[in-house]
C-alpha positions in Angstrom: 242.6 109.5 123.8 243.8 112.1 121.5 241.9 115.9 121.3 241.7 115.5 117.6 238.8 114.5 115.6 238.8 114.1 112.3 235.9 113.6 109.7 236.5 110.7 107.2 234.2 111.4 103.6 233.6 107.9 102.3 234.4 105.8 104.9 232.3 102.7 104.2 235.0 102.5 101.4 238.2 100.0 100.9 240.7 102.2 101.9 237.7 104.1 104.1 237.6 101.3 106.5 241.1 100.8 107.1 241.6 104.7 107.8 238.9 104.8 110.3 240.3 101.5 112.1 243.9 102.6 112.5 242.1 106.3 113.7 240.4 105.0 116.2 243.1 102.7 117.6 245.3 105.3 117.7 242.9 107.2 119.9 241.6 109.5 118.0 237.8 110.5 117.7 236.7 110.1 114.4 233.5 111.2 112.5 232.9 108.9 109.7 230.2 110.3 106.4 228.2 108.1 104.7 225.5 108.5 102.1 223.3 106.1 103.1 223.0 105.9 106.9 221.5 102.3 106.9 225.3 101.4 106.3 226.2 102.9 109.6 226.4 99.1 111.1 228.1 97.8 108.2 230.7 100.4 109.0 230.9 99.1 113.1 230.6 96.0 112.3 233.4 96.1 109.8 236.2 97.8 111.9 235.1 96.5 115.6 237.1 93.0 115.2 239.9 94.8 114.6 240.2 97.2 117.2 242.2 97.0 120.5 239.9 98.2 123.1 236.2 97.9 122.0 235.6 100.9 123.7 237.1 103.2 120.9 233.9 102.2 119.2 232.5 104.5 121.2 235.0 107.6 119.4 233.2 106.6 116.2 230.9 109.2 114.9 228.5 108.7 111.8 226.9 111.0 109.5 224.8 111.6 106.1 227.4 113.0 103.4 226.4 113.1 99.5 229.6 114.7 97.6 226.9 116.0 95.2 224.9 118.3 97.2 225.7 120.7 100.1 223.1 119.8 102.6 224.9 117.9 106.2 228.1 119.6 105.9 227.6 122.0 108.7 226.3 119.2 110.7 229.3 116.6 109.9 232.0 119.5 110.1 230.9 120.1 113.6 233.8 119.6 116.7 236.0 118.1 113.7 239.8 119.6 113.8 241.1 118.1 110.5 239.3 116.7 107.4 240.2 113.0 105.1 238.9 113.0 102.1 238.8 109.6 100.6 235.4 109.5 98.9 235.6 109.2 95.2 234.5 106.5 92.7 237.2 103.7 91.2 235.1 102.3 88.3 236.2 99.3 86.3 234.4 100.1 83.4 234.8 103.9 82.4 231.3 105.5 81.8 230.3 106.4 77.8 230.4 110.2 79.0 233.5 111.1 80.9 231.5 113.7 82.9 229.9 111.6 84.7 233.0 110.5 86.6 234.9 114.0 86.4 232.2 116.5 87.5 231.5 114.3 90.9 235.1 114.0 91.8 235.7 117.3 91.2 233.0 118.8 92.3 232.6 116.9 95.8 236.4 117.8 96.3 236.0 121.4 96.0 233.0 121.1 98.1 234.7 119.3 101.0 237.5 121.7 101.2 235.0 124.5 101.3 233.0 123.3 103.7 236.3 122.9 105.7 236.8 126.4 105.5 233.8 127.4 106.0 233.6 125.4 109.4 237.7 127.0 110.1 239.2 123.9 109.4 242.3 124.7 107.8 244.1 120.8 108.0 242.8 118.7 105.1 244.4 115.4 104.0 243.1 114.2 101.1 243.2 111.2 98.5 244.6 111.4 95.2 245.6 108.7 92.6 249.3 107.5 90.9 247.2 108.1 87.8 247.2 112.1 88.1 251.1 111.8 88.8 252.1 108.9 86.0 249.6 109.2 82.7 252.4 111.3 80.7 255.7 110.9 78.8 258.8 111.5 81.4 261.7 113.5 79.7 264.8 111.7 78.5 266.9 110.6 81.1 264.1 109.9 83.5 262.4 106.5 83.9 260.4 106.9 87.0 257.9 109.1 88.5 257.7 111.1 91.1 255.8 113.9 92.7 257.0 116.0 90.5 255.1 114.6 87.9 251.7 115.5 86.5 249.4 113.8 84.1 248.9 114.9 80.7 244.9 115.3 80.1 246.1 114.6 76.7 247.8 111.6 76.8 246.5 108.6 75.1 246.7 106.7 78.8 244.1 109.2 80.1 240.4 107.8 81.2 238.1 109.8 82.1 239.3 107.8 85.7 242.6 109.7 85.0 241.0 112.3 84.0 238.5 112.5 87.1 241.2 112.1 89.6 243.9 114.8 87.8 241.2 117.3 87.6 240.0 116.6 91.3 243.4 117.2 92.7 244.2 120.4 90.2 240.8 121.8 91.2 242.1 121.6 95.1 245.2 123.4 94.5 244.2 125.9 92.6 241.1 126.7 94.9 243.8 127.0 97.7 246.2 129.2 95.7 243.0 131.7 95.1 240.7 131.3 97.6 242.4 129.2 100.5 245.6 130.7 101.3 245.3 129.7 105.0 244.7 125.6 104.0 247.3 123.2 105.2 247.0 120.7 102.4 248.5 117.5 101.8 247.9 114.8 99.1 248.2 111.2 99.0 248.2 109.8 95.8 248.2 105.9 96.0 249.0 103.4 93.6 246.6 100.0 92.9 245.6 99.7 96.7 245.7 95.4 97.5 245.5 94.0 100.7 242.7 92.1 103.0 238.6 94.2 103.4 237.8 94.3 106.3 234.2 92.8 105.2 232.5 91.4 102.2 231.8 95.1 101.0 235.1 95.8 99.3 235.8 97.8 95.9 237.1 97.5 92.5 240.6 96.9 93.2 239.6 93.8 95.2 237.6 93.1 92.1 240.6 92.6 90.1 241.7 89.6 92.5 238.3 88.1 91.9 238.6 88.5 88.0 242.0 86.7 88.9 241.3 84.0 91.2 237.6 83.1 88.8 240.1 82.9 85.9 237.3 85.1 84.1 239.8 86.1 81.5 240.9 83.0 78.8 244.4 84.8 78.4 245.7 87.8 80.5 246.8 91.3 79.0 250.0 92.6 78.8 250.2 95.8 81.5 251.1 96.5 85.0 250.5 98.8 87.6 252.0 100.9 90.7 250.7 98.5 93.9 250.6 99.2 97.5 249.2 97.6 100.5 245.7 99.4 101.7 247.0 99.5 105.3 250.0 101.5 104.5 247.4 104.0 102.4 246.0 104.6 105.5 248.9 105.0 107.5 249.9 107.5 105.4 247.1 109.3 105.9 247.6 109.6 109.9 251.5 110.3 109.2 250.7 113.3 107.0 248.5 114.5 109.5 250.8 114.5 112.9 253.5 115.1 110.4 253.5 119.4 109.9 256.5 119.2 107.3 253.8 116.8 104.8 251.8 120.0 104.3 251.9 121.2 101.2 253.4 118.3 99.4 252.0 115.4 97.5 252.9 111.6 98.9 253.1 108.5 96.1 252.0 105.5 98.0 253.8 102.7 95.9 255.6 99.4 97.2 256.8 97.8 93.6 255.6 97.8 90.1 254.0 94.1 89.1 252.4 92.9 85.7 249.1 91.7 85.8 251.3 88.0 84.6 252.8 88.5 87.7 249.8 89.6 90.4 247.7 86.1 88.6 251.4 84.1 89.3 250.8 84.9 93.2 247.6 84.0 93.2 248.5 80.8 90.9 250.8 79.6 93.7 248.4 80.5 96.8 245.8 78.1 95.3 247.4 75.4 93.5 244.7 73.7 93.5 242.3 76.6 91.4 243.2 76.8 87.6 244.6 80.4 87.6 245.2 81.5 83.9 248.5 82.9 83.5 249.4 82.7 80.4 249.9 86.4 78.4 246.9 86.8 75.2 248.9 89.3 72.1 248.0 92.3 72.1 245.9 92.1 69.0 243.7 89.3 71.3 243.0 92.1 73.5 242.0 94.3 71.7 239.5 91.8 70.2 238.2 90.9 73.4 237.6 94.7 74.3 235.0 94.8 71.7 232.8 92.4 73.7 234.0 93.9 77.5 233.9 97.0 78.6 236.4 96.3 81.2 239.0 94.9 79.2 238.2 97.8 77.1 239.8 100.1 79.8 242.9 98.8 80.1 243.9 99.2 76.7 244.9 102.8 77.2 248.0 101.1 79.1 248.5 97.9 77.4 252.2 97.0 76.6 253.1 99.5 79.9 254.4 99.0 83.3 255.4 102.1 84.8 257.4 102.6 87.7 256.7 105.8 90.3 259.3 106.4 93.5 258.4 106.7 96.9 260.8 107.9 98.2 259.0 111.2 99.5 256.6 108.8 101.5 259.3 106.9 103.2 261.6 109.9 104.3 259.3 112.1 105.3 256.2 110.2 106.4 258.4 107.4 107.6 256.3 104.6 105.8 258.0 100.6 105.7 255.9 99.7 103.1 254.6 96.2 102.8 255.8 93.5 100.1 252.3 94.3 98.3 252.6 90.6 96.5 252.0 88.9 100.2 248.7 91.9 100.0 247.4 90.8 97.0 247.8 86.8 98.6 246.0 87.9 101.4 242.7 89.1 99.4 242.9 86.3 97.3 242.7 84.8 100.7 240.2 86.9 102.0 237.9 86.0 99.0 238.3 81.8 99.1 238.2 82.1 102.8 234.7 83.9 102.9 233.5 81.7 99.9 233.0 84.5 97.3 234.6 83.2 94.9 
């Protein structure tokens, strides 16, 4: 077993669950945050089938976190040698005041790294988003993003989702730059995360499969979206943190672009037997419909647009394979008919 521990914030989440499994099995001790303890077994019970010796159960730590207040930091910072960050809403529908998503995010990120500090932790992986790398007009000659790249609060794409994430991450840097010197940082900014939960407790991006498979939609809209497999997410976490020359830098987790035509097509030919709509609506349709739903309402920031973002960073340096994410997003449909819930 390795020395290391490291504290996970929000690990009863999608990409939560998967971290703390591949921790463990790869023997390290890991303290997991919470903000309701009653979900403590739901967190156990969720990784334990998927471990290689039940015994690393026993590396598995819980705690009381809220991002919101700083009571239980002290307490959940304690033994820990580096910090995750994952914790941070992924709403479908974006709230009617934009502060309500960007002051959390922001705030609990700022509050984490302090508390790191505070404690002498100076290692701090942390999640991120594609959408504070991608949510801005690339200069002529340029058709692809990178890490280079930073969103434009300003541009039309921009949610107060965008928004919250962009912020988030800026807030983090800049708090290092001025107050944090001694931080060894390093970001991970995924695309649309897809792959199997590892229970029935799963997120928004799951969500989207469900909306899929239940062919909630008459007509699909015209966008797509940066995807990547929710077990690579995780990897990348681990890499970045054995891996010194990550600190610093920023990591786009991305396997391929896909239209939403194409992620309801996957699904379409997994379950022949379900009547998956695939068939595009024009633009004007959508637009329609998003007076009547707030979650088709959110997409139309980045209807008509399918960007592409490179990760090339991620595989030379954090020496990530990445999964074909159109067998992930098969395997949560699968996960979802499988378990009956949809």
């Amino acid at each position: 077993m390795s020395e290391t521990t490291v504290l996970v914030t929000g690990a009863t989440g999608y990409i939560g669950k998967h971290l703390v499994l591949q921790l463990l099995n790869a023997g390290y001790a890991v303290v997991g945050s919470v903000r309701d303890t009653n979900r403590e077994a739901e967190l156990r019970d969720a990784v334990a089938p998927g471990l290689t010796d039940p015994g690393f159960l026993d590396n598995l730590r819980v705690v009381p976190l809220d991002l919101t207040s700083d009571e239980g930091w002290d307490a959940a910072m304690t033994g820990v040698d580096v910090l995750m960050h994952t914790a941070s809403p992924f709403p479908l529908k974006q709230p009617k005041d934009e502060n309500d998503l960007i002051r959390p995010a922001v705030d609990g990120a700022l509050r984490a790294v302090r508390a790191a500090k505070q404690a002498g932790i100076t290692r701090v992986i942390m999640t991120s988003s594609t959408v504070a790398v991608m949510n801005a007009d690339l200069p002529p000659g340029k058709d692809i993003y990178d890490e280079q790249d930073w969103t434009d609060l300003n541009h039309p794409s921009s949610t107060a989702y965008v928004k919250s994430k962009t912020l988030a991450e800026q807030a983090v840097w800049d708090w290092q730059n001025t107050d944090g010197p001694e931080m060894q940082i390093t970001m991970i900014n995924p695309s649309f995360v897809q792959g199997p939960p590892l229970d029935r407790h799963y997120g928004s991006s799951v969500n989207v499969i469900e909306r899929l498979v239940t062919s909630k939609d008459p007509m699909l809209a015209a966008f797509g979206m940066p995807c990547v497999d929710v077990r690579d997410i995780a990897l990348m976490h681990i890499r970045a943190m054995e891996r010194p020359e990550s600190i610093g830098k920023r990591f786009i987790g991305v396997d391929r672009t896909l239209w939403y035509q194409d992620m309801a097509q996957i699904l379409k030919s997994a379950f022949p037997e379900r009547k998956i709509v695939t068939r595009v609506a024009p633009n004007f349709v959508v637009r329609f419909l998003a007076l009547f739903d707030a979650t088709v309402r959110s997409i139309l920031p980045i209807l008509g647009h399918c960007p592409r973002v490179s990760n090339t960073q991620a595989r030379d340096i954090l020496g990530i394979q990445f999964r074909d994410v159109r067998a992930s997003i098969r395997e949560a449909g699968e996960f979802l008919v499988e378990n009956k819930l949809v």
